[in-house]
C-alpha positions as CSV (number, residue, x, y, z in Angstrom):
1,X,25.3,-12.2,-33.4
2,X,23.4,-11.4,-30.0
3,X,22.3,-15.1,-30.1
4,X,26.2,-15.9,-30.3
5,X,26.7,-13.3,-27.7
6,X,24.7,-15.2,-25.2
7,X,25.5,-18.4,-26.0
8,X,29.1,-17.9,-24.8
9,X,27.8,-16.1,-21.8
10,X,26.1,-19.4,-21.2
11,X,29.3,-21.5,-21.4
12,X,31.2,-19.2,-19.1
13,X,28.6,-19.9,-16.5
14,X,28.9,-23.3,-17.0
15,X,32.3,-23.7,-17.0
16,X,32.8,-22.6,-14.0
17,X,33.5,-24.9,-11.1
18,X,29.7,-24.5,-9.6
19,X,27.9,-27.2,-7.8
20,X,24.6,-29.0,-9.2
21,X,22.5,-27.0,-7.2
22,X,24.1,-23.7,-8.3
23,X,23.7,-25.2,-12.0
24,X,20.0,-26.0,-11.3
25,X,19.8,-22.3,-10.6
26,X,20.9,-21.0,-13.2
27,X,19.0,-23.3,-15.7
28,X,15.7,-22.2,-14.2
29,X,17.0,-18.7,-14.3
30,X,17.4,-18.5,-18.0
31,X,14.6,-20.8,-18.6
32,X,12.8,-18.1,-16.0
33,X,11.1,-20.9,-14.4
34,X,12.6,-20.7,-11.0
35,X,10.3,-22.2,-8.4
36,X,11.7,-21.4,-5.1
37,X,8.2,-21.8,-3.1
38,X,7.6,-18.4,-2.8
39,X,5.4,-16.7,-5.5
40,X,6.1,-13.2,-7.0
41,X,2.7,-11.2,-5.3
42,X,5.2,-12.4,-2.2
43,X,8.0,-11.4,-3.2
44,X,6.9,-7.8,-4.0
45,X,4.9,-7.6,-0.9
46,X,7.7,-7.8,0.8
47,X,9.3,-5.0,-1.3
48,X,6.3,-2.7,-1.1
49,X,3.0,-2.7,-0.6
50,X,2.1,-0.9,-3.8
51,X,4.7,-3.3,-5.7
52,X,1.8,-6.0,-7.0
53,X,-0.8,-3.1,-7.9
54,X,2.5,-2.2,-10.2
55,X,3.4,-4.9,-11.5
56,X,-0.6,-5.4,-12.6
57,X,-0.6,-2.3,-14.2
58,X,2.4,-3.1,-16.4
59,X,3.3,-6.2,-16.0
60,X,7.2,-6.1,-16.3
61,X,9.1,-6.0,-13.3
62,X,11.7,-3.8,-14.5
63,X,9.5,-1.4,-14.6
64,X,7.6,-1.4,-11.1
65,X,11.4,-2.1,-9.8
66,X,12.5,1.1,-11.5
67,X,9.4,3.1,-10.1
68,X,10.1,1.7,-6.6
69,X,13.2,2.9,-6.6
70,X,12.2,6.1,-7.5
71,X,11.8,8.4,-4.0
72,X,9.4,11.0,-5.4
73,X,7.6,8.4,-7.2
74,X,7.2,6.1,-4.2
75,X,6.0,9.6,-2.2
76,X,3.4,11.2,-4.7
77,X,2.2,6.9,-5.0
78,X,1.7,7.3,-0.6
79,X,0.2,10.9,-0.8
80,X,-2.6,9.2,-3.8
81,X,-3.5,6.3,-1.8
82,X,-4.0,8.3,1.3
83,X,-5.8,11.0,0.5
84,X,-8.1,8.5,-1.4
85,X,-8.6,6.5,1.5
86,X,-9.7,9.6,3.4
87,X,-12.3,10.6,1.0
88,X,-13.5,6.9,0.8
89,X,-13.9,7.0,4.5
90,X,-15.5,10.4,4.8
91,X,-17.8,8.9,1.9
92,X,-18.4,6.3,4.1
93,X,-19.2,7.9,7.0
94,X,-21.7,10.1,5.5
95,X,-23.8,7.3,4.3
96,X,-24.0,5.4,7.2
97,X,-23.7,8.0,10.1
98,X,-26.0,11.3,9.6
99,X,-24.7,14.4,11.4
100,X,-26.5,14.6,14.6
101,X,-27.6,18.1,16.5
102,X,-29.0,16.3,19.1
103,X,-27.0,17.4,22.5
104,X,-26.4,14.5,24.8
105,X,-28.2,13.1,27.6
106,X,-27.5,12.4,31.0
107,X,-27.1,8.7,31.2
108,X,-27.7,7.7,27.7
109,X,-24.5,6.1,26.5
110,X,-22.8,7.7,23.6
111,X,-20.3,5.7,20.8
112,X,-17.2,8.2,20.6
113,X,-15.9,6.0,17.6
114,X,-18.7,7.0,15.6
115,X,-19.0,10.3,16.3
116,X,-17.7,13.4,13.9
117,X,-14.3,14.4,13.9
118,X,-13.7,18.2,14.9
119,X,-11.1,20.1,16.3
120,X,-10.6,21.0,19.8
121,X,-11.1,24.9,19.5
122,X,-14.6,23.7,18.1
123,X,-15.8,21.6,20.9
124,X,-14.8,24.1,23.5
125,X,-17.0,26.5,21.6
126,X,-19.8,23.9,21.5
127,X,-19.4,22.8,24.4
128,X,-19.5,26.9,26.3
129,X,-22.7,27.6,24.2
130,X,-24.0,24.5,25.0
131,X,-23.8,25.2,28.6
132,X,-25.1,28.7,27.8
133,X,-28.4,27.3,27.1
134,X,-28.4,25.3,30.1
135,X,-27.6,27.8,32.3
136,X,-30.7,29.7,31.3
């Protein structure tokens, strides 16, 4: 019966006055084999950038569509990914930079980029005790 269902769904689309392109569409559409040049990790790209990891884990795109659409989903998927790369990055930068004590020196050259983030209240501080022991 569903077969029979379908099959007159089928005839309805055909029947209607399409053009051979439109009918080419459709045929790879039901076959699923629609080759339009532009492959689905594209496609869901475009959509959202967690769309293909998704789709990977599930593998049907109903439901990494129904996810996406989702708000809260979408916004506990954004707060995951960051906060993972944040600890990745302060992993990172614990390996390959070592907290330094070492105050600075007139004309040595400093890399800001790589130095430790910390709040502004703190480097005043730092900086007033710093020139504390200076002014000794």
């Amino acid at each position: 019966k569903k077969q029979d269902k379908y099959v007159t769904l089928v005839e309805k689309l055909f029947n209607r006055n399409l053009s051979p392109v439109e009918h080419k569409y459709i045929v790879r559409i039901l076959l699923q084999d629609i080759r339009v040049g532009i492959n689905l990790k594209a496609i869901l790209g475009y959509i959202n950038p967690h769309a293909i990891e998704i789709y990977n884990s599930f593998n049907n795109l109903n439901d990494t569509c129904t996810r996406l659409s989702d708000p809260k989903y979408v916004r506990l998927l954004e707060a995951t990914v960051e906060a993972n790369s944040r600890e990745i990055m302060e992993t990172n930068r614990n390996i390959w930079m070592t907290p330094s004590t070492l105050p600075a020196v007139i004309q040595k050259t400093i890399s800001p980029m790589l130095s430790r983030r910390t709040s502004f209240d703190t480097f005043l501080k730092e900086v007033a005790f710093r020139h504390a022991q200076l002014s000794k």
